[in-house]
C-alpha positions in Angstrom: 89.3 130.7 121.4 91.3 133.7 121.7 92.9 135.6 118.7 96.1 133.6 119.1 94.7 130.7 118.8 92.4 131.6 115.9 95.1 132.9 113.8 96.9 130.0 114.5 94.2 127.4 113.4 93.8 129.9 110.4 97.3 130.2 109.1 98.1 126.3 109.8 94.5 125.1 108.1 96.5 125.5 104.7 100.1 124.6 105.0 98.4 121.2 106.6 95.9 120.4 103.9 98.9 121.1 101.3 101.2 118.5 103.4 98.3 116.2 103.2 98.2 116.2 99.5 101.5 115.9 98.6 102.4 113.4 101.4 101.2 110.0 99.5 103.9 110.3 96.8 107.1 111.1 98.9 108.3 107.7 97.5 107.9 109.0 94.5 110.7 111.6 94.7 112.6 109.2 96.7 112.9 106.4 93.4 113.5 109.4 91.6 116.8 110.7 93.9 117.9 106.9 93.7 117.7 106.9 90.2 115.0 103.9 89.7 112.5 104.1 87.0 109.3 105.7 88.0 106.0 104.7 86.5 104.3 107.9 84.2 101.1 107.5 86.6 102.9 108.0 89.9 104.8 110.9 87.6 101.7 112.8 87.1 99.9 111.8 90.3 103.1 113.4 92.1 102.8 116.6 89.4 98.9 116.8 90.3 99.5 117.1 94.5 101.9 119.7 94.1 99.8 121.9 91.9 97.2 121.3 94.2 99.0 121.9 97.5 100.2 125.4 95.5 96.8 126.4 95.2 97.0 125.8 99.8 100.4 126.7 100.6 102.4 128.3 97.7 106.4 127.4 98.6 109.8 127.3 96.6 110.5 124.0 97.2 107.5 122.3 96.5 107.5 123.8 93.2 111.1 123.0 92.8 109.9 119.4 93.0 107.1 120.1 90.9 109.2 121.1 88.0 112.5 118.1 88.7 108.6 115.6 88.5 107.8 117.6 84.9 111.6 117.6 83.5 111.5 113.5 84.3 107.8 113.0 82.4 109.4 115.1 79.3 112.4 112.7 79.4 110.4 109.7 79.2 108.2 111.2 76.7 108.5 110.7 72.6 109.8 113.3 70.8 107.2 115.8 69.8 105.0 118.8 71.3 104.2 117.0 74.8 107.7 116.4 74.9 108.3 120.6 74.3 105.0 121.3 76.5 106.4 119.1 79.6 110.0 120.8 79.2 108.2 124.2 78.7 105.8 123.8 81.7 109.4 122.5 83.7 110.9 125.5 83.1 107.8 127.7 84.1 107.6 125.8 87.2 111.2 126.3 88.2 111.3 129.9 87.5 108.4 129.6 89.4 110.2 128.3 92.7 113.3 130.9 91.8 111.1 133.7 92.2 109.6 132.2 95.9 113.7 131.7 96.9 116.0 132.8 94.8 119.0 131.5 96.3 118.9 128.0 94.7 122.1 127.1 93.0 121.1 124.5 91.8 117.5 125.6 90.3 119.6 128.3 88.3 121.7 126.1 86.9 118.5 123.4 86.0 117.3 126.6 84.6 120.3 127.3 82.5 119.6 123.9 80.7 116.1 124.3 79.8 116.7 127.8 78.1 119.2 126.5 76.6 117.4 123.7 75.2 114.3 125.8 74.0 116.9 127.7 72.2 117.0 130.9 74.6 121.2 131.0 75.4 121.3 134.4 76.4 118.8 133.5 78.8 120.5 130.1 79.9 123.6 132.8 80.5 121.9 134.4 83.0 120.6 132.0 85.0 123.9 130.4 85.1 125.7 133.5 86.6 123.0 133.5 88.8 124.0 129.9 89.9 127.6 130.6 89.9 126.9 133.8 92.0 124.6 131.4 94.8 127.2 129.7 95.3 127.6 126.1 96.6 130.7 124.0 97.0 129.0 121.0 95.4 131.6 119.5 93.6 128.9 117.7 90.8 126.9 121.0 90.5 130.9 123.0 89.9 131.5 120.6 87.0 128.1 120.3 85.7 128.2 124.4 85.7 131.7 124.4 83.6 130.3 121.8 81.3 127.4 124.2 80.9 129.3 127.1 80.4 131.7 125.5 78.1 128.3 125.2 75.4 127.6 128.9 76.2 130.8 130.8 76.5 129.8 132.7 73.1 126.9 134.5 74.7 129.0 134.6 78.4 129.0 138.4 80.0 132.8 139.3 80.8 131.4 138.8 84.6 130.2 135.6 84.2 133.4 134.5 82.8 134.9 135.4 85.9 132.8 133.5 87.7 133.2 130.5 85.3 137.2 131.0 85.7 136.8 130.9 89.4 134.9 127.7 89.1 137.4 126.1 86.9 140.2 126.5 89.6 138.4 125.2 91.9 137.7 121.8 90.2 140.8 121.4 89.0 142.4 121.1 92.5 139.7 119.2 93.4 139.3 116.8 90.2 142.0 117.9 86.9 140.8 114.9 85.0 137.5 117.0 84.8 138.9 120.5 83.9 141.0 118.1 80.9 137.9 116.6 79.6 135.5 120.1 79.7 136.0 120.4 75.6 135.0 124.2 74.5 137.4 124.2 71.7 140.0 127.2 71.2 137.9 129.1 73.1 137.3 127.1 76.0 141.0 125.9 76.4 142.0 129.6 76.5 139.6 130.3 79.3 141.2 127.0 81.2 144.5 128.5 80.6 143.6 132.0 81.9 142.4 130.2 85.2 144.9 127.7 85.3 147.9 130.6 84.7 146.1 132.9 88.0 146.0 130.0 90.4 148.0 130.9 93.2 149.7 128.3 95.9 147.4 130.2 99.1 144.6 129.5 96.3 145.2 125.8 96.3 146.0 125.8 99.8 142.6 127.0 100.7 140.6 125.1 98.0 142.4 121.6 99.6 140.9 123.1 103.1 137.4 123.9 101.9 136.7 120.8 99.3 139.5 118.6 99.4 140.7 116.9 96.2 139.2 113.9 94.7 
C-alpha cells in the first residue's frame, strides 16, 4: 500500500467508527426536529454515541447535537440538581461545538439562553451579539433573538444594541404583529421606536427582496 493509501485508511479509520456510533439513533434527532416525545433512554443512548464518536472524530456539529440531546433530557427532568447538571453540561457542550465552528447563529443564540438561565446575563449578552453578528435571515431565529434581547437590554453593549435595532427593522417588515408583541417595557418600546423612526423606504424595499413579509 503506498503512502496515499495508508494515510487515507489512517485518517478515514476514525471519522468511520464515529459515523458508526452515532448512526443507530438518527431517528432520534429526527422525533426530536418533528417535535414528538422522545423516550429518556433513546435521550441518553443518543447523548452516549456522540461522546463516544468525540473521543474518534471530534466535530462542531456532532457536538451541537450533543448539547440540543442534553437541553431536551434537562427539560424533561424534575426540578432540582440533575435538572441544573444536564442544563450545565448543555451549555458546556455547545460552547464546546462554538469553539470547533464558530459561525453558528443559531448555537450563539441557544447559548444566550443557557447563560441566561444559570444566571450569567452579561455572558448571555455576548453570545447574542455574537449570534446577531453570524448572521442568518431566519425569520424564527430574528424574533427569537429580539425576544432574547428584550430580557437583556439592561446588560446590552451600545453595539449590540445596534445590532438588536437592525434586527427589529427587519421583522417588522417582515412580521409587525411580532415587533408589537416583543414587551421590554419603557425601555424596550424606546429601542422599537429608535428602529422603527431610521427605517428608510430603500430599507423596506430591500428587506421585501431578501425575506419577504409574512
Amino acid at each position: 500500500m503506498g503512502l496515499a493509501g495508508l494515510a487515507l485508511l489512517v485518517f478515514g479509520i476514525p471519522q468511520f467508527v464515529a459515523g458508526v456510533l452515532v448512526a443507530g439513533d438518527q431517528n432520534t434527532l429526527w422525533d426530536l426536529a418533528r417535535q414528538r416525545p422522545v423516550a429518556w433512554n433513546d435521550l441518553a443512548a443518543a447523548v452516549a454515541a456522540r461522546e463516544d464518536a468525540d473521543r474518534w472524530m471530534p466535530t462542531a456539529d456532532r457536538e451541537a447535537e450533543r448539547g440540543l440531546l442534553l437541553i431536551r433530557q434537562a427539560e424533561a427532568a424534575p426540578e432540582g440538581s440533575e435538572r441544573d447538571r444536564l442544563f450545565a453540561a448543555a451549555a458546556e457542550a455547545i460552547e464546546r461545538s462554538l469553539s470547533r465552528g464558530p459561525v453558528q447563529p443559531h448555537g450563539w443564540a441557544v447559548l444566550a439562553v443557557l447563560r441566561e438561565r444559570a444566571g450569567n446575563r452579561q455572558g448571555a449578552a455576548d453570545a447574542l451579539r455574537l449570534s446577531l453578528l453570524s448572521g442568518a435571515f431566519d425569520p424564527d431565529l430574528m424574533i427569537w433573538r429580539l425576544r432574547i434581547g428584550m430580557r437583556l437590554l439592561p446588560v446590552l453593549s451600545d453595539e449590540t444594541r445596534a445590532l438588536l435595532t437592525g434586527q427589529i427593522r427587519k421583522v417588522w417588515v417582515m412580521s409587525p404583529d411580532e415587533i408589537a408583541r416583543l414587551g421590554g417595557g419603557e425601555e424596550g418600546a424606546a429601542l422599537v421606536q429608535q428602529a422603527l423612526a431610521g427605517l428608510s423606504a430603500s430599507e423596506i424595499t430591500n428587506y421585501v427582496r431578501r425575506i419577504g413579509v409574512r
